[in-house]
C-alpha positions as CSV (number, residue, x, y, z in Angstrom):
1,X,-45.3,98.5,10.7
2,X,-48.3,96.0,10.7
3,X,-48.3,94.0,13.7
4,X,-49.7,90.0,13.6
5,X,-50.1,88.3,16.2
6,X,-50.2,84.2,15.8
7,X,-52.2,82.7,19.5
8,X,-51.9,79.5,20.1
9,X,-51.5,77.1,23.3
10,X,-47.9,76.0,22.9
11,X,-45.7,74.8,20.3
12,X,-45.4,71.4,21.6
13,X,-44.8,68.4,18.0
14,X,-48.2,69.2,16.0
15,X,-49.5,70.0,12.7
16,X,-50.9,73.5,13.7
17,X,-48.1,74.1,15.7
18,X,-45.6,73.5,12.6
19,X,-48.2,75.7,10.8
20,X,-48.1,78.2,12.5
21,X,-44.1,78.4,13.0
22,X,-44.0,78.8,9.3
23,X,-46.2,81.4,8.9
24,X,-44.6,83.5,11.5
25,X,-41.5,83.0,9.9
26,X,-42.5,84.1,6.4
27,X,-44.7,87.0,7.8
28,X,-41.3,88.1,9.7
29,X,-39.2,88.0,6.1
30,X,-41.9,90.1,4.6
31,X,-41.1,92.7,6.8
32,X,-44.3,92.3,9.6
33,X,-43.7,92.9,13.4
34,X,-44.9,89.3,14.3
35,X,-46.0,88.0,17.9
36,X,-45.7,84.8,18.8
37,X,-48.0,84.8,21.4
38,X,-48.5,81.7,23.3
39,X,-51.0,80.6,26.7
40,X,-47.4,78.7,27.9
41,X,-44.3,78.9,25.8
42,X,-43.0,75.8,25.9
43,X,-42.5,73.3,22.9
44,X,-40.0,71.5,20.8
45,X,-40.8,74.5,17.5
46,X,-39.8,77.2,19.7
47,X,-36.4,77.0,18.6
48,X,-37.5,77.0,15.1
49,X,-38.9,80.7,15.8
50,X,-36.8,83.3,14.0
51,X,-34.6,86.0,15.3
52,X,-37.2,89.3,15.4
53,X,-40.2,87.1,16.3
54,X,-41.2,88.6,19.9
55,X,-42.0,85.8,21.7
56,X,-45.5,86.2,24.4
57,X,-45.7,84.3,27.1
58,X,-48.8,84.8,29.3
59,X,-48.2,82.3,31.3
60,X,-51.5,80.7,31.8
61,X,-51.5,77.1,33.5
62,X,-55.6,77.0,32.7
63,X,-57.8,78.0,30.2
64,X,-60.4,79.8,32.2
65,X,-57.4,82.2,32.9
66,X,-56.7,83.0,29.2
67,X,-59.5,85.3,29.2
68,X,-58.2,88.1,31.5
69,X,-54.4,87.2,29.8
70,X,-55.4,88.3,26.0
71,X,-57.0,91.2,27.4
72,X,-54.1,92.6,28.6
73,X,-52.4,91.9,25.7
74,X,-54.2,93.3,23.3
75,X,-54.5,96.6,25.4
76,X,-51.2,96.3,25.9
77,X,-49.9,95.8,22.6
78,X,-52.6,96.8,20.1
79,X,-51.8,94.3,17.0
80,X,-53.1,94.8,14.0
81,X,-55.0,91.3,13.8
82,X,-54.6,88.2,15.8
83,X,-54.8,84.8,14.2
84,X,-56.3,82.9,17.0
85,X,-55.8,79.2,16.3
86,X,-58.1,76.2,17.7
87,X,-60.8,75.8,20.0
88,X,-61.3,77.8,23.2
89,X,-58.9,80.1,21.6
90,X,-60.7,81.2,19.0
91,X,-63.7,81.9,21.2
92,X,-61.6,83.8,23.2
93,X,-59.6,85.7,21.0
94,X,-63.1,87.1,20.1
95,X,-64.2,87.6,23.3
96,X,-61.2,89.1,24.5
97,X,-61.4,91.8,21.4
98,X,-64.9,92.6,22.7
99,X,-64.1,93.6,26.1
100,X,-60.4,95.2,25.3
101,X,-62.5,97.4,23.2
102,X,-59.8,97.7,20.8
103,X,-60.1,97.8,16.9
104,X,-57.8,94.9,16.6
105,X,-59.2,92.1,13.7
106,X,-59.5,88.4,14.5
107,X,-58.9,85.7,12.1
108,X,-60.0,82.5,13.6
109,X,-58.3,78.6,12.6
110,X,-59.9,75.5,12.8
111,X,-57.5,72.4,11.9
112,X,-59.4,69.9,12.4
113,X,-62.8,68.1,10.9
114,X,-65.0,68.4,14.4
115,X,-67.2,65.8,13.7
116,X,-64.8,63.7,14.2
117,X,-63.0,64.8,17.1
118,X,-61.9,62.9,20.3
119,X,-63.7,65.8,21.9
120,X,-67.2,65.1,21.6
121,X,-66.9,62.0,23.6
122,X,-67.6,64.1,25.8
123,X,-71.9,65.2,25.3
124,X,-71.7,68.2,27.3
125,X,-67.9,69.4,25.7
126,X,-69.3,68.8,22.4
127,X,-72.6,71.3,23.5
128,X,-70.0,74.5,24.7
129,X,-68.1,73.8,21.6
130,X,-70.6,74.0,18.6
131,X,-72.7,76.5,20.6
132,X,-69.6,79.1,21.5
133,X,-68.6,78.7,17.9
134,X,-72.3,79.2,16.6
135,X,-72.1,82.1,19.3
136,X,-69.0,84.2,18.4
137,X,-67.8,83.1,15.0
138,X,-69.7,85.4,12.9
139,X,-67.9,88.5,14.4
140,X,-64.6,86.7,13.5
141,X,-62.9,89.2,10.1
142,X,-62.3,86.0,8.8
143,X,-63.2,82.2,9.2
144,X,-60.4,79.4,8.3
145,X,-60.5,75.7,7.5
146,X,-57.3,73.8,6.2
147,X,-59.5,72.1,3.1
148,X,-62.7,72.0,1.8
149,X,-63.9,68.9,4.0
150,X,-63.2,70.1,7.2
151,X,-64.8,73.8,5.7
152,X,-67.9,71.9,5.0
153,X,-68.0,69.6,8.5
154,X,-67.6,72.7,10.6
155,X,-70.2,74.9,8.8
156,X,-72.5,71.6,9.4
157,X,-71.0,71.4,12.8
158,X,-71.3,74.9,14.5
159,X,-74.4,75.7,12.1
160,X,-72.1,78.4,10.5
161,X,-72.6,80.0,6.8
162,X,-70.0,78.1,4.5
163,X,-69.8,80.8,2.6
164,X,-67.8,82.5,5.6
165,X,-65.2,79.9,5.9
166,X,-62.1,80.2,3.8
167,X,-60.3,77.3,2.7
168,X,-56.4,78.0,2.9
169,X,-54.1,74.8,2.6
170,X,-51.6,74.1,5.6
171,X,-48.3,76.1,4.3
172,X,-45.9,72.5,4.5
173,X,-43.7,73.3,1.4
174,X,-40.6,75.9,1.4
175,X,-39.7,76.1,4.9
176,X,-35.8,76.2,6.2
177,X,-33.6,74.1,3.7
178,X,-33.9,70.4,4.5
179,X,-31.0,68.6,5.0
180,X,-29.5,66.1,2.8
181,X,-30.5,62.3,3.7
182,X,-28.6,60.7,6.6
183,X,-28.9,57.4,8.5
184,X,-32.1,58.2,10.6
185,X,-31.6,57.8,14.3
186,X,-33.0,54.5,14.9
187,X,-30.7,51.2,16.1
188,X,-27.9,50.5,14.1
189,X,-28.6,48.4,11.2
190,X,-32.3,48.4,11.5
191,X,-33.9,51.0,9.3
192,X,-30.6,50.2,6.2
193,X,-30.9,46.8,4.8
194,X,-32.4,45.2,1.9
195,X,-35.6,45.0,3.6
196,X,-38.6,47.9,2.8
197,X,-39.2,50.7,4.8
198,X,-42.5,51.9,6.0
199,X,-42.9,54.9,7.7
200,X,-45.8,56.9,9.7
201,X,-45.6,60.3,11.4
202,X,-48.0,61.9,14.0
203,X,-48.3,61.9,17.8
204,X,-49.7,58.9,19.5
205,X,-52.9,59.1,20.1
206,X,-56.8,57.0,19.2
207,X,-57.2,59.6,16.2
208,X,-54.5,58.5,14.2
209,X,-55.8,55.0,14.8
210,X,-52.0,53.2,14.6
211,X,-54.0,49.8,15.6
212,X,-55.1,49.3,12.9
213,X,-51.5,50.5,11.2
214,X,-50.1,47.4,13.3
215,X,-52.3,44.9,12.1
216,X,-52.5,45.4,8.8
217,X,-48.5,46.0,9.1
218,X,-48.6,42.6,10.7
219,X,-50.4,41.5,7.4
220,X,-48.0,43.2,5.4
221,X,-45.3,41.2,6.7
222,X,-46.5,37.7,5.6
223,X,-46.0,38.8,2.1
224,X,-42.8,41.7,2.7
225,X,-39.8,41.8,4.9
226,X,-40.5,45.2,5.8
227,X,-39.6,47.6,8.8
228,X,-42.3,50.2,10.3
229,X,-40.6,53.2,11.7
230,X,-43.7,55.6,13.5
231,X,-42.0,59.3,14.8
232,X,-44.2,60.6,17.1
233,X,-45.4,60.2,21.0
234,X,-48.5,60.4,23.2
235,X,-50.7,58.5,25.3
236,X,-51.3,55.1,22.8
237,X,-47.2,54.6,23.1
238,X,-48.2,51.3,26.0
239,X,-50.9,50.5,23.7
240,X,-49.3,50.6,20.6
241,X,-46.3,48.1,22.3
242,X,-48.1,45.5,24.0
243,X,-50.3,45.2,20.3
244,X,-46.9,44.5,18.3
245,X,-45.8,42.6,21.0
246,X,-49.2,40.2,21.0
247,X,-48.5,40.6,17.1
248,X,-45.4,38.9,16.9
249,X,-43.7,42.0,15.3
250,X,-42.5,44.3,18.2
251,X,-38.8,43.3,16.1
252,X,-40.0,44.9,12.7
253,X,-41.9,48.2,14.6
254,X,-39.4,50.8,16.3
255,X,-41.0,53.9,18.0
256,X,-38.1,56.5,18.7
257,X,-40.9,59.4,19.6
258,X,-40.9,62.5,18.7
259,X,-38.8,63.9,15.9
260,X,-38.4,67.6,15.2
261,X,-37.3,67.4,11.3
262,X,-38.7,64.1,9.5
263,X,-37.2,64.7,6.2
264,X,-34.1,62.1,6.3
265,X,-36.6,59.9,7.4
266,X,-39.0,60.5,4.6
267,X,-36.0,60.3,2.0
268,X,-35.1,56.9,2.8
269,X,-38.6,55.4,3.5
270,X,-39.8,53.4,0.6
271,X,-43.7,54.0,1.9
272,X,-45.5,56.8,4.5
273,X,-48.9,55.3,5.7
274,X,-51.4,57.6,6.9
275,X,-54.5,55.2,9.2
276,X,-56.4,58.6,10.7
277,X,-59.9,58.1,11.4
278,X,-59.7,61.9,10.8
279,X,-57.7,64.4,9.4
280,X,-58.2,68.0,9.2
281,X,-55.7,68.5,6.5
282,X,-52.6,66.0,6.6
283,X,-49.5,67.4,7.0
284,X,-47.9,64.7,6.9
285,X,-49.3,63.3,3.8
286,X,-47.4,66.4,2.1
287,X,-44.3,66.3,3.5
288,X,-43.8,62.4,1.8
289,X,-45.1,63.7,-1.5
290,X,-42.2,66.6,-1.1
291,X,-39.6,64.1,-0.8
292,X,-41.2,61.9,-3.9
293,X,-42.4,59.0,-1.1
294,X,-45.0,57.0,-2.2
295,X,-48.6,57.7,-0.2
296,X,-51.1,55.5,1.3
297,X,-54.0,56.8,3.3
298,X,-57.3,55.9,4.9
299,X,-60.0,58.4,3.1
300,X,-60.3,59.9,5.8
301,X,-62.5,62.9,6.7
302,X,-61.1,65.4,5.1
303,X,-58.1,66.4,3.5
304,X,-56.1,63.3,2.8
305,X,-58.5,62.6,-0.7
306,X,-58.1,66.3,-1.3
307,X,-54.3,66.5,-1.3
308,X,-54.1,62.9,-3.2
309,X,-56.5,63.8,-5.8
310,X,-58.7,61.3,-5.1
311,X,-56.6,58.8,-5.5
312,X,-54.3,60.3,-8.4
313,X,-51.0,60.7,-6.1
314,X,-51.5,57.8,-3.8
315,X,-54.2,55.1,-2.6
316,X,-56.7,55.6,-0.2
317,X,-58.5,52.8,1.0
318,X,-61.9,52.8,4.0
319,X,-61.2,53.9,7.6
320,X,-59.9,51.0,10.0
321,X,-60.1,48.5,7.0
322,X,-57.4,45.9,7.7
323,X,-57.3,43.7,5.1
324,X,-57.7,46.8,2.8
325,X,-54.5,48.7,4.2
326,X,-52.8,45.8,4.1
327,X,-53.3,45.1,-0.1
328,X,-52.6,48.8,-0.4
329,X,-49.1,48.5,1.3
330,X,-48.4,45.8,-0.8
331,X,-49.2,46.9,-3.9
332,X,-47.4,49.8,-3.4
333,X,-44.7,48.6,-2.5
334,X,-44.5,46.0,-5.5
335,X,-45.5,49.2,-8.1
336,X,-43.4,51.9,-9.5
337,X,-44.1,55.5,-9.1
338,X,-43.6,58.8,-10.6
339,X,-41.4,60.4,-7.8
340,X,-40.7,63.5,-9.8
341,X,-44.8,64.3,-10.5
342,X,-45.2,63.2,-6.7
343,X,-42.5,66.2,-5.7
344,X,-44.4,68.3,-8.3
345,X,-47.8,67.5,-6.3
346,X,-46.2,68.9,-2.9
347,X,-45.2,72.3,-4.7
348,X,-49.9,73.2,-4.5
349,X,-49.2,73.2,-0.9
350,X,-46.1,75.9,-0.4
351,X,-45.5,78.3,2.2
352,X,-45.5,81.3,-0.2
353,X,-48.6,80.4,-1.5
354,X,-50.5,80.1,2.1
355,X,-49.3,83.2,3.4
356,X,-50.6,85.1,0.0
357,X,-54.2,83.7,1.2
358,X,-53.5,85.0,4.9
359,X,-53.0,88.1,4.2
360,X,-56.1,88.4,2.5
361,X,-58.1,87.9,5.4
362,X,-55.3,89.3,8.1
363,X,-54.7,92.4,6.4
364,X,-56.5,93.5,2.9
365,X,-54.9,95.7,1.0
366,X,-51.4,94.9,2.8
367,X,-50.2,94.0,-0.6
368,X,-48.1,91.5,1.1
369,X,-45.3,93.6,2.6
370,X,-45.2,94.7,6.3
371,X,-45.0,98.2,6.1
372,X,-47.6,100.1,7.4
C-alpha cells in the first residue's frame, strides 16, 4: 500500500490546516496508508482526523530541532511521498530527504502570496526565506500554490520557474455532511432578529486587516441595523475591542473565537466579508458561496478575484478602502442574489477534484487508488 505522509506544524484553526485534514481524509477512503505527521500534535482539527489515519507526533518544541525529527522518520517509516506544507517545512522536508538518503518524493505547499506576508517585516527573515526556497525548491517532485496569483508571486518571490509550480485549488467543498442550520452560539437574541447579519471568519491577526472591517462596519451601520459576528482568535482580539468600543459599536460586533464548523453560521448570515490585505487562496470565501451567502471581498492578492470571477460571484472592492467596503456592504445587502448559481460556484472548488490533482504530483500513475 502507498504510503503519504501530510507534514505540517499543528492543526491548530487555519486554512492549511483544514486543507490538509481533508486531504488526509479522502486519501484514507481511497484506500492509502496516510500519516498525519505533525512537529507537535496539538490542535482543534485533530479530532476531525479519521479512524486509520496514523497520527506522528515528533514532538518538536523548536524548529531547528525538526531537522534531526524528519530524519528519523523517514528512515523510520519510508513513505512513499511526503507533502510538506509551509515554510521551514518545506525546506526541510527536502533537506531531511537528502540526508535520510531515502527514495522518498517530496511535494512541497505554499498557502500563502509571500509578498505579502507578515514575515518579511522582518529584512533578514525575508533573506533565509526566498534564498532557502531559491535553494532547495527545484529538487522538490512537485511545486504547489493554492491559485494562480500566489503561483505567480512566489515564482517572482523565490526567483523560481513558474512553469514548476502547480496551481491546485484548496479542496473546501465535500467534506463530512454539514449539519442543518441552528441558532449559532452567540447571546441569546443577538444574531435572530429582523436586523442583517454580517459575518467574517479567520483568525485575528494584522493580515486579515479586521480594522478596517470595523470601520467601514461602523459606516455600514448609519445606513443598516446590522450585526457583525467575526469567528476566529489571535493576537488583534484587544485591538479589535477597544476599536469597536472607540466606534460606538462594541453592541452590534460579538467575537465568540474560534469555531470548529462555521456552516450554521454561514446559513444564517445574510453577508460574509472578506478585508485581507492578502490571501493565498480564501477559504473562507468558498465556504459562504457553498451555503449560497452573498460575498464581498477586498481584491486582494491572490485568490479572492480568482474564486469570485472577477467580480461575477461577488464584489471586490481596493485593499483597506473604507468608504469603498462600506458601499459594497450596503449594496449588497439592499440587492438580490442568485443563491442557487452561488452554491453551483462552490462545487469548482470540491475535495474530489483537489485530491485528483494531488495525486498527480504525489504519486503518478497511482490511478487514484491506494494500492500499491
Amino acid at each position: 500500500m502507498n504510503k503519504v505522509a501530510i507534514l505540517l506544524p499543528h492543526l491548530h484553526g487555519g486554512g492549511a490546516e483544514r486543507v490538509a485534514v481533508n486531504l488526509a481524509n479522502s486519501l484514507a477512503q481511497r484506500g492509502f496508508a496516510v500519516d498525519m505527521v505533525l512537529l507537535s500534535a496539538t490542535g482543534e482539527f485533530l479530532a476531525g482526523l479519521q479512524p486509520g489515519i496514523r497520527l506522528v507526533d515528533l514532538s518538536v518544541k523548536r524548529m531547528r530541532w525538526a531537522l534531526p525529527a524528519l530524519v528519523r522518520y523517514l528512515q523510520q517509516a519510508r513513505p512513499a511521498v511526503v507533502l510538506a506544507n509551509m515554510w521551514p517545512l518545506t525546506v526541510a522536508a527536502l533537506w531531511a530527504r537528502t540526508l535520510a538518503r531515502v527514495p522518498t518524493r517530496v511535494v512541497v505547499a505554499e498557502h500563502t502570496t509571500w509578498s505579502r506576508s507578515e514575515l518579511l517585516s522582518r529584512w533578514s527573515l525575508g533573506w533565509q526565506v526566498r534564498t532557502s526556497m531559491h535553494r532547495f525548491f527545484p529538487a522538490a517532485d512537485g511545486i504547489v500554490a493554492v491559485s494562480e496569483g500566489a503561483a505567480d508571486d512566489l515564482a517572482r518571490f523565490a526567483r523560481l520557474d513558474r512553469r514548476a509550480i502547480t496551481v491546485i485549488y484548496n479542496p473546501v467543498v465535500g467534506g463530512e455532511p454539514k449539519p442543518a442550520a441552528k441558532v449559532p452560539l452567540a447571546p441569546l437574541g443577538w444574531w435572530s432578529g429582523p436586523h442583517r447579519k454580517v459575518l467574517a471568519v479567520g483568525i485575528l491577526k494584522p493580515i486579515k486587516d479586521y480594522a478596517t472591517l470595523l470601520a467601514a462596519f461602523a459606516c455600514l451601520r448609519e445606513q443598516v441595523d446590522a450585526r457583525l459576528l467575526i469567528l476566529g482568535e489571535g493576537v488583534c482580539r484587544a485591538a479589535l475591542e477597544t476599536q469597536a468600543r472607540q466606534l460606538g459599536i462594541e453592541g452590534s460586533v460579538f467575537m465568540p473565537g474560534f469555531v470548529k464548523d462555521p456552516s450554521p453560521y454561514y446559513q444564517q448570515a445574510d453577508l460574509h466579508v472578506l478585508s485581507s490585505t492578502g490571501e493565498g487562496f480564501g477559504n473562507v470565501i468558498v465556504e459562504a458561496l457553498e451555503a449560497g451567502t452573498p460575498v464581498v471581498s477586498t481584491d486582494c492578492l491572490s485568490g479572492p478575484r480568482e474564486i469570485l470571477a472577477d467580480g461575477q460571484f461577488g464584489r471586490l472592492v481596493p485593499v483597506g478602502d473604507v468608504p469603498a467596503l462600506a458601499t459594497a456592504m450596503a449594496e449588497s445587502l439592499a440587492s438580490p442574489h442568485d443563491r442557487a448559481a452561488l452554491k453551483a460556484r462552490a462545487q469548482d472548488f470540491t475535495i474530489d477534484k483537489a485530491v485528483d490533482q494531488y495525486l498527480q504530483l504525489l504519486l503518478p500513475g497511482s490511478a487514484g487508488e491506494g494500492a500499491a
